[in-house]
TORGU-10038 format. One record per residue: x, y, z of N, C-alpha, C in turn; residue in one letter. Coordinates in Angstrom, 1 decimal. Example, Ala and Ser with C-alpha at 12.3 -4.5 7.8 and 13.67 -1.06 7.14 Angstrom:
% TORGU-10038
(site (13.2 -5.7 7.8) (12.3 -4.5 7.8) (13.2 -3.3 7.8) 'A') (site (12.8 -2.2 7.1) (13.7 -1.1 7.1) (12.9 0.0 7.9) 'S') 
This chain:
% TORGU-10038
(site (103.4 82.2 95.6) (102.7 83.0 96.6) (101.3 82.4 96.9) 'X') (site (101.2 81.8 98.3) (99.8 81.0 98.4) (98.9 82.4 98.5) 'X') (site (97.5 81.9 98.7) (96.0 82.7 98.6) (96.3 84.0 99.6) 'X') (site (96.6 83.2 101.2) (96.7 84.4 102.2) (97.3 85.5 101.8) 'X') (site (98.5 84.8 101.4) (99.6 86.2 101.0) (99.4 87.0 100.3) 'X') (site (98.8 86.2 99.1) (98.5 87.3 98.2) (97.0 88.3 98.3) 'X') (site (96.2 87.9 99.1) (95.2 88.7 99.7) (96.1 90.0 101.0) 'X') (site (96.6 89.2 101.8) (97.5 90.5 102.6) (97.9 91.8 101.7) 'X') (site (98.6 90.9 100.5) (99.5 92.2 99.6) (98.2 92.9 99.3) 'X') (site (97.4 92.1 98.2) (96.4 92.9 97.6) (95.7 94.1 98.6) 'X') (site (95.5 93.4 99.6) (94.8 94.6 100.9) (95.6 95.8 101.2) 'X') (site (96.8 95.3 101.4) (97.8 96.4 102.0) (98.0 97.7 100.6) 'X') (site (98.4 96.9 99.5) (98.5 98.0 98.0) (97.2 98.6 98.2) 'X') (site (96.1 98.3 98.2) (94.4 99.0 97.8) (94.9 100.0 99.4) 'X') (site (95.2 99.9 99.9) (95.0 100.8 101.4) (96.1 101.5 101.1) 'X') (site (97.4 101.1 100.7) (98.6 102.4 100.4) (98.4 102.9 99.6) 'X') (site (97.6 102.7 98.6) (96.5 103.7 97.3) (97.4 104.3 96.5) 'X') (site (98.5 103.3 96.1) (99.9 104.1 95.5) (99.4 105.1 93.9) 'X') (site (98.4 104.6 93.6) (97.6 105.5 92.3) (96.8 106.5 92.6) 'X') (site (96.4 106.8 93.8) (95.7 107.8 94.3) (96.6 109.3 94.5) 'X') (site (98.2 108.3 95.1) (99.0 109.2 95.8) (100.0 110.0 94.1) 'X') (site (99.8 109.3 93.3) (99.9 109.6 91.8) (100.0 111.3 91.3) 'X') (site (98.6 111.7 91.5) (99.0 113.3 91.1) (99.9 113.9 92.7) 'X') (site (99.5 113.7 93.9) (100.6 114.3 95.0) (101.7 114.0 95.1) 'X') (site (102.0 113.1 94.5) (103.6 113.2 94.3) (104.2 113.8 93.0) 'X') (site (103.5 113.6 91.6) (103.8 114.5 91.0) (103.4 116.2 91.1) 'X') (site (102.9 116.7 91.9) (102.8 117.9 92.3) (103.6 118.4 93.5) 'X') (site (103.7 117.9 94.4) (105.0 117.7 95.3) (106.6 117.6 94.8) 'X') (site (106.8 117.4 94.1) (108.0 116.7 93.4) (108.4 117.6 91.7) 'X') (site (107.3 118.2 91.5) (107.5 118.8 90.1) (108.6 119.3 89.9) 'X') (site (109.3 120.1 90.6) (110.2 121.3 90.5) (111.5 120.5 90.5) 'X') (site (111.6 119.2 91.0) (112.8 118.8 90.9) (113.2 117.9 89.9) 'X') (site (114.5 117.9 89.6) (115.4 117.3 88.2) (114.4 115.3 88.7) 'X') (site (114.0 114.8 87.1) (113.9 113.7 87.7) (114.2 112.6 88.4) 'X') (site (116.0 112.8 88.2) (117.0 112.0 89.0) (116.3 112.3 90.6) 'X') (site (116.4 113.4 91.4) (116.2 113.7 92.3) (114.7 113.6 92.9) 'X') (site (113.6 113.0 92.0) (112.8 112.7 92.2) (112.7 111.1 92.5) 'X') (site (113.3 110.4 91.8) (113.6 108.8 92.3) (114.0 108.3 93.3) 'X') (site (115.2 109.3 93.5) (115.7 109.5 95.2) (115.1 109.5 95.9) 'X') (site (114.4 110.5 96.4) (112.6 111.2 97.0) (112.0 109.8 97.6) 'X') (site (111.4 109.6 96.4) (110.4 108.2 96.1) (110.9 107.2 97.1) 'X') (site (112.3 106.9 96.6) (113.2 105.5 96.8) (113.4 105.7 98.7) 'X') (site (113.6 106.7 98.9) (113.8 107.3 100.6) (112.4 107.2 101.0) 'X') (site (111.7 107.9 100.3) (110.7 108.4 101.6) (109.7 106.8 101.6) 'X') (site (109.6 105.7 100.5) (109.2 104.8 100.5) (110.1 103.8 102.0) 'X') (site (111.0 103.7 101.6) (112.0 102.7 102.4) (111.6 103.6 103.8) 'X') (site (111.4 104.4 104.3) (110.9 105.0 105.6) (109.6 104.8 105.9) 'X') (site (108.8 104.5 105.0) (107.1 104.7 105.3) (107.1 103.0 105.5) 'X') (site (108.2 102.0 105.1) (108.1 100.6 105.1) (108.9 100.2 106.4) 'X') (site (109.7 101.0 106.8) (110.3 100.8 108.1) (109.2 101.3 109.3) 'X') (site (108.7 101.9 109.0) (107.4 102.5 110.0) (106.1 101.2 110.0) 'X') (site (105.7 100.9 108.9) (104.6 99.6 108.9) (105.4 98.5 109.3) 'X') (site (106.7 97.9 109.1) (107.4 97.3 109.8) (107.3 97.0 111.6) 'X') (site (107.5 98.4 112.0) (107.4 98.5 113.5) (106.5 98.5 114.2) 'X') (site (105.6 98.7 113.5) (103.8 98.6 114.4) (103.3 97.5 114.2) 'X') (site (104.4 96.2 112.9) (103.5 95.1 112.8) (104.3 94.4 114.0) 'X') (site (105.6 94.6 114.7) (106.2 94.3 115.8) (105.3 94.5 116.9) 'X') (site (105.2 95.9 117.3) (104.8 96.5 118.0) (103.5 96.3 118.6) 'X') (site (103.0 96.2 117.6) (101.3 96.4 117.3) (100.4 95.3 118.4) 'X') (site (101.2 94.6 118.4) (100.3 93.6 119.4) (100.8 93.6 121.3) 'X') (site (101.8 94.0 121.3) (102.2 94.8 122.3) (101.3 96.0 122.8) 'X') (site (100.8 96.9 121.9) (100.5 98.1 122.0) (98.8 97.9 122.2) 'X') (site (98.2 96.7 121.3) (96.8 96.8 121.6) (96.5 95.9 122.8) 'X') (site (97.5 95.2 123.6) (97.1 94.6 124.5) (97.3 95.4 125.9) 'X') (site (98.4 96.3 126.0) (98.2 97.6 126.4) (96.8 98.2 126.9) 'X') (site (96.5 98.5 125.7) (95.0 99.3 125.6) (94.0 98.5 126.0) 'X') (site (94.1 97.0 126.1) (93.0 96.0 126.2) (91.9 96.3 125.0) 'X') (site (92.6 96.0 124.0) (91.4 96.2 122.9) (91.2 94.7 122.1) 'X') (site (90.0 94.3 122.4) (89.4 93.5 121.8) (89.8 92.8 120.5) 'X') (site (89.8 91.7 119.9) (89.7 91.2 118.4) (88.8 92.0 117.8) 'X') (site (87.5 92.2 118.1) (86.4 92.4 117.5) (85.9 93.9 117.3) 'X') (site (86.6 94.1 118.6) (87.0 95.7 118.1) (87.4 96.3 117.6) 'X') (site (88.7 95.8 117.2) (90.0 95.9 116.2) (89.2 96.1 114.8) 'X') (site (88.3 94.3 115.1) (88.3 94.4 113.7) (86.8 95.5 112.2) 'X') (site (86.1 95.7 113.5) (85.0 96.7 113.5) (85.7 97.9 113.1) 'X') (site (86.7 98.7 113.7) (87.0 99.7 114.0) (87.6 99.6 112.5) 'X') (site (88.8 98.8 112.2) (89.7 98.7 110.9) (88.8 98.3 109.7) 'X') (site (87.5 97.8 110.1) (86.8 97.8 108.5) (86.2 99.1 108.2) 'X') (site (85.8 99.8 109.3) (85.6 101.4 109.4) (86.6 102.1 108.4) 'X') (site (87.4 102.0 108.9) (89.0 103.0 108.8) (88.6 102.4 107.3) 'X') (site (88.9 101.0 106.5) (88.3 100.9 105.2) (87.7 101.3 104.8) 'X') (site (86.4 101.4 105.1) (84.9 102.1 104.3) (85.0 103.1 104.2) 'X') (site (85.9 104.4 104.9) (85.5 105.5 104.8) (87.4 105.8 103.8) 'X') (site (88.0 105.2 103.8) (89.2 105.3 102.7) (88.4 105.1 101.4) 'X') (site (87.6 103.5 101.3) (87.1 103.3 100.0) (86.2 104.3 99.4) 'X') (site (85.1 104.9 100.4) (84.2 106.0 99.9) (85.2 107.1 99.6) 'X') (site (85.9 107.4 100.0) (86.6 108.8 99.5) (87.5 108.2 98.2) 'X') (site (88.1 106.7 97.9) (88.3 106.3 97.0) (87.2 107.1 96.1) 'X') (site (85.9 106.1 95.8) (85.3 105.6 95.3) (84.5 107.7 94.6) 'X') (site (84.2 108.3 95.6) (83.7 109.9 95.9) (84.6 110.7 95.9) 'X') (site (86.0 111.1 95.7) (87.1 112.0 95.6) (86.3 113.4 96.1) 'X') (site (87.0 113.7 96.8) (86.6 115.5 96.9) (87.2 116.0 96.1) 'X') (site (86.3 117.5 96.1) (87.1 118.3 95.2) (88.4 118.7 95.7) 'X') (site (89.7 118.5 94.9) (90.4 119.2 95.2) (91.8 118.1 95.8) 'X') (site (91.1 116.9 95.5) (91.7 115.6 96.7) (93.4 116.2 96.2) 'X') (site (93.9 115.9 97.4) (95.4 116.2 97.6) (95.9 117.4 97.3) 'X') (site (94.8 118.6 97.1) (95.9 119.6 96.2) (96.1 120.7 97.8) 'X') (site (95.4 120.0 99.0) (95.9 121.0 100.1) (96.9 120.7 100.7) 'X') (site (97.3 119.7 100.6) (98.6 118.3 101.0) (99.5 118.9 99.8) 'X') (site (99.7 119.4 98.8) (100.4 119.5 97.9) (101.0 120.8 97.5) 'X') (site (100.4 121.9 98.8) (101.4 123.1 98.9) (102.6 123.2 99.0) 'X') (site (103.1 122.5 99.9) (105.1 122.4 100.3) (105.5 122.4 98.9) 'X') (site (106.6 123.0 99.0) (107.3 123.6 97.7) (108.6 122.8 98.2) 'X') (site (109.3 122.7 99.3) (110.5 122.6 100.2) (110.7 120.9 99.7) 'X') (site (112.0 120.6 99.7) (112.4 118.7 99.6) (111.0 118.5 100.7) 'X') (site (110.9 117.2 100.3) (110.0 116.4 101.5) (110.7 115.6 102.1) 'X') (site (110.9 115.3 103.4) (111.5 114.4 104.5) (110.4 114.1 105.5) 'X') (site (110.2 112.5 105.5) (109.4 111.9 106.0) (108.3 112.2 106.0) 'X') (site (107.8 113.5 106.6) (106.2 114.5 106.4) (106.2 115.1 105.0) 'X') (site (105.2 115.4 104.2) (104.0 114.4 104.5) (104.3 113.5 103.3) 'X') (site (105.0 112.9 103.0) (105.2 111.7 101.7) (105.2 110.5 102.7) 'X') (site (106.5 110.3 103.3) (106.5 108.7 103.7) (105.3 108.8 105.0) 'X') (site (104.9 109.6 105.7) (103.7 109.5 106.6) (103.2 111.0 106.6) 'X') (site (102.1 111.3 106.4) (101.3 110.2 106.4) (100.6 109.4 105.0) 'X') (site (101.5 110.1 103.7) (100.7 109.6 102.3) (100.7 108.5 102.4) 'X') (site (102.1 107.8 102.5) (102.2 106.6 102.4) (102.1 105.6 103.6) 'X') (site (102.6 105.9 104.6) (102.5 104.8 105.8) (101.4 105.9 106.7) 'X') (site (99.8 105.8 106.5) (98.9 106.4 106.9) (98.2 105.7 108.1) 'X') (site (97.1 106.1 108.5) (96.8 105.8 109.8) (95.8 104.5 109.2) 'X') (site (95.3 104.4 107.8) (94.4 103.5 107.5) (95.6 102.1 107.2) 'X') (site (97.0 102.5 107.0) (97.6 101.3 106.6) (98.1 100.7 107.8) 'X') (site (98.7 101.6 108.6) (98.6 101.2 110.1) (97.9 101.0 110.9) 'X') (site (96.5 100.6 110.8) (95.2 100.0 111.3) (95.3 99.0 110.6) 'X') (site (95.6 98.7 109.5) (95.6 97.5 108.8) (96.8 96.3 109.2) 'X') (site (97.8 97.2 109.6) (98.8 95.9 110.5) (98.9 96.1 111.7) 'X') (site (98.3 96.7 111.9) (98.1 96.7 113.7) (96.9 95.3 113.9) 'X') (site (95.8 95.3 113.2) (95.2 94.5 113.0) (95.7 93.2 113.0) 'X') (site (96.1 93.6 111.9) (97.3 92.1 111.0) (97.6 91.3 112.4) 'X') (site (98.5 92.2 113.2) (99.7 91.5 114.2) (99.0 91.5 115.3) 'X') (site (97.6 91.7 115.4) (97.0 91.4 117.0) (96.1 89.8 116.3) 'X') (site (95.5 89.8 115.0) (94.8 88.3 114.5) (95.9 87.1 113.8) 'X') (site (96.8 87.6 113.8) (97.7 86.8 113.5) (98.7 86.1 114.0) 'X') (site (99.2 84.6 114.1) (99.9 84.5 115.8) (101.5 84.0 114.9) 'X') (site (101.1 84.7 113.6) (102.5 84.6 113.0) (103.1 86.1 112.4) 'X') (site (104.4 86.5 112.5) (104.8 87.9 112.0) (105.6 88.1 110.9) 'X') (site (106.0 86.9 110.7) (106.5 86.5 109.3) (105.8 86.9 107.7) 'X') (site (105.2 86.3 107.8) (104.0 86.1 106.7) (103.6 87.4 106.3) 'X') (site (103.1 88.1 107.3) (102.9 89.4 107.5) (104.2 90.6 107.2) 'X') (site (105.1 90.4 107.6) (106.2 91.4 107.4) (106.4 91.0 105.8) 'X') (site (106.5 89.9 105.3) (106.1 89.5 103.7) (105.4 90.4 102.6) 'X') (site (104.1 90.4 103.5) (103.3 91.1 102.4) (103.4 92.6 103.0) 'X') (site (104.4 93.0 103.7) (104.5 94.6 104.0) (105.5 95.0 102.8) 'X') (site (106.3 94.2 103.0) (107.6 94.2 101.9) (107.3 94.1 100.5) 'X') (site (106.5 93.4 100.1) (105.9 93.1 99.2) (105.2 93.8 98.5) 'X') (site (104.0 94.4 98.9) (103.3 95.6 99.2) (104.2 96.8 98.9) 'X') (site (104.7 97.6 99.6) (105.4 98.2 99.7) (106.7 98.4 98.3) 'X') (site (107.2 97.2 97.9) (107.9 97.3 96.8) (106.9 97.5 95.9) 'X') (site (105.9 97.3 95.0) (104.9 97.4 94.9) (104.4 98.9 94.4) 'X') (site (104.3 99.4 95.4) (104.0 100.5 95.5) (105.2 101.3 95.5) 'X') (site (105.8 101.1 95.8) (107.4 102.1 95.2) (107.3 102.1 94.1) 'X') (site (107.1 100.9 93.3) (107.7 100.6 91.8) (106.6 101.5 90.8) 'X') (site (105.2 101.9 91.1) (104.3 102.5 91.1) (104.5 103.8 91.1) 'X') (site (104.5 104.5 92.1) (105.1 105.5 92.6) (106.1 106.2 91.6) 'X') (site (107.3 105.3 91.2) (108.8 106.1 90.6) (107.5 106.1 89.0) 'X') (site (106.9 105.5 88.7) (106.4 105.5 87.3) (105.3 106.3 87.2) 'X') (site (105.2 107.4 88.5) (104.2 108.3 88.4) (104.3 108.9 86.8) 'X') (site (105.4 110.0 86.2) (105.5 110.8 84.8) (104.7 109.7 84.2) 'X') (site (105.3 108.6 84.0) (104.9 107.4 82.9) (103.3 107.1 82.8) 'X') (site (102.5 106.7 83.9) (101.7 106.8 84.2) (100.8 108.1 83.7) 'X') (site (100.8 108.8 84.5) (100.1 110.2 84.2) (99.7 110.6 82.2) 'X') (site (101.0 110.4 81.9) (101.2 110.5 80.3) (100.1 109.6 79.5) 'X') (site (100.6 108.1 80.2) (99.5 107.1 79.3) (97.6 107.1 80.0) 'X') (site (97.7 107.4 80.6) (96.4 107.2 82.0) (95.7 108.0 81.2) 'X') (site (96.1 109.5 81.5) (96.0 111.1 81.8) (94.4 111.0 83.2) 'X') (site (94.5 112.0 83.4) (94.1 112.7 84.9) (93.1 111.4 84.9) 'X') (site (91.6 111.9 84.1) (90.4 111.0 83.7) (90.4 109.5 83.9) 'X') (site (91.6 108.5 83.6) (91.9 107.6 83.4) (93.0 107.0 85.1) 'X') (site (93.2 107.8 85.5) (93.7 107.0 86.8) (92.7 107.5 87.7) 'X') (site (91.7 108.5 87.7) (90.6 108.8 88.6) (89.8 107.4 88.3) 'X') (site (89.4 106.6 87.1) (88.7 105.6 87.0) (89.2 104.4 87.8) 'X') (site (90.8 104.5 87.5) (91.1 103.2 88.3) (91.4 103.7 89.7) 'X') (site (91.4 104.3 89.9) (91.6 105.1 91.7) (89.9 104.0 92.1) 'X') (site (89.0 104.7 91.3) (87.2 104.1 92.3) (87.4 103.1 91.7) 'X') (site (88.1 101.5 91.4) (87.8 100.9 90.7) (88.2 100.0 92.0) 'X') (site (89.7 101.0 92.3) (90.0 99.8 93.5) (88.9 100.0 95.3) 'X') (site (89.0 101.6 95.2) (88.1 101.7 96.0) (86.8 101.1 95.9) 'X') (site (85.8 100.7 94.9) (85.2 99.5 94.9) (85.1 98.0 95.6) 'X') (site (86.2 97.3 95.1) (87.2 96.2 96.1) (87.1 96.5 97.2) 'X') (site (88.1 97.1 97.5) (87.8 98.1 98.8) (87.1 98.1 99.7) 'X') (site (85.8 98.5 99.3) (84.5 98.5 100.2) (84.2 97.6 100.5) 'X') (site (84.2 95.9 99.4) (83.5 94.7 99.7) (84.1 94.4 100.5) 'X') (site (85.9 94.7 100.6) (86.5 94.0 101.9) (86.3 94.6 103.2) 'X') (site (85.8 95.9 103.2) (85.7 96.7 104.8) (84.4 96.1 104.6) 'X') (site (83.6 96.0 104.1) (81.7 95.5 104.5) (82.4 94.1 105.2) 'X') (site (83.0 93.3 104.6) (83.1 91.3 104.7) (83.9 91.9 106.5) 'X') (site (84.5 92.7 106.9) (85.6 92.9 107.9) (84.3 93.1 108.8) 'X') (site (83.3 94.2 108.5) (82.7 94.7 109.5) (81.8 93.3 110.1) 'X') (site (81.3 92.7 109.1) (80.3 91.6 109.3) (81.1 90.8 110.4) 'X') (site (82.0 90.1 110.1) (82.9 89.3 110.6) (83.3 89.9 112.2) 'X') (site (83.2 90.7 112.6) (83.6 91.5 113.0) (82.4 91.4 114.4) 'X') (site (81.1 91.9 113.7) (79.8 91.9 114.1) (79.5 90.5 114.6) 'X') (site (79.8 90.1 114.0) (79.5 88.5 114.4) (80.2 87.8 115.4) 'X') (site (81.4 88.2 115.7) (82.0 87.8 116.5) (82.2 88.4 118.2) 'X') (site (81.4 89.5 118.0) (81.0 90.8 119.0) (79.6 90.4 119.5) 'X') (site (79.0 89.3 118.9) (77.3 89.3 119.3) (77.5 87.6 119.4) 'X') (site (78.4 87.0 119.6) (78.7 85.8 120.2) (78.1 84.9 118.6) 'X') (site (78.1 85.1 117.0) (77.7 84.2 116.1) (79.0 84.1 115.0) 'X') (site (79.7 83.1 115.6) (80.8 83.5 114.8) (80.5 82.6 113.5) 'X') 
């Protein structure tokens, strides 16, 4: 895996926050036999990756549509960063437990969108596929990503057990940390390219 790729993955995993989404899906998902929870996971993931799939198609289609800028794009998606990483980094009280009412199976809402394929990960390949003049590479580290975060995800019990609450709240801000240095580096870059100093 060369450098790019593996920076795409690492960006895309820190933005699908598969450890964040950790207690909502075990609170979501409690009531069911754990078989039937893998299932869950294994579906509503394979949909949330078919959806970031189609906007990294789409996506440059759609912002040229709108006439929206590189630089806008890229201002706007280090935004959409900074304010994912501070809520990383600052959790509210209560994070996920109003998302975590439905008692009912989950289909599509709200697990595979917007937990998992969210408007912050879809600013993130919408981006992707309007600076990038390759889709390949990119659909790579969606897949990639994405497996990733599945594999994460089904090991929520496992997780939780060895972590406990305390202990994935630390690595939750740890990544949202990361996080922020890459939305600051986005916005600069960004800035600079909007005020003619690239």
């Amino acid at each position: 895996m060369n450098q790019e790729l593996f920076s795409s993955v690492f960006i895309l995993l820190l933005v699908l926050d598969p450890l964040g989404n950790v207690p909502f899906v075990l609170s979501l998902l409690r009531e069911l036999p754990t078989a039937r929870k893998r299932q869950i996971i294994l579906r509503e993931c394979a949909i949330a990756t078919g959806v970031l799939i189609a906007f990294l198609f789409v996506g440059d289609w759609l912002l040229a549509a709108m006439r929206l800028s590189d630089p806008a794009l890229e201002i706007s998606g280090g935004l959409i960063l900074f304010l994912i990483a501070l809520r990383m980094v600052f959790p509210a009280a209560g994070h996920h437990a109003a998302e975590a009412e439905p008692r009912s199976e989950p289909f599509i809402v709200p697990l595979a969108v917007p937990m998992i394929a969210g408007p912050s990960a879809l600013a993130m390949v919408l981006l992707a596929s309007r600076q990038s003049g390759e889709t390949l590479p990119w659909m790579t580290a969606v897949l990639l990503a994405s497996a990733a975060n599945t594999v994460i995800l089904l090991m929520s019990d496992p997780l939780a057990r060895l972590f406990g609450r305390s202990g994935m709240a630390a690595m939750e801000r740890l990544m949202g940390l990361v996080l922020t240095t890459m939305a600051v580096q986005m916005l600069i870059s960004g800035i600079k390219v909007a005020f003619g100093n690239p």
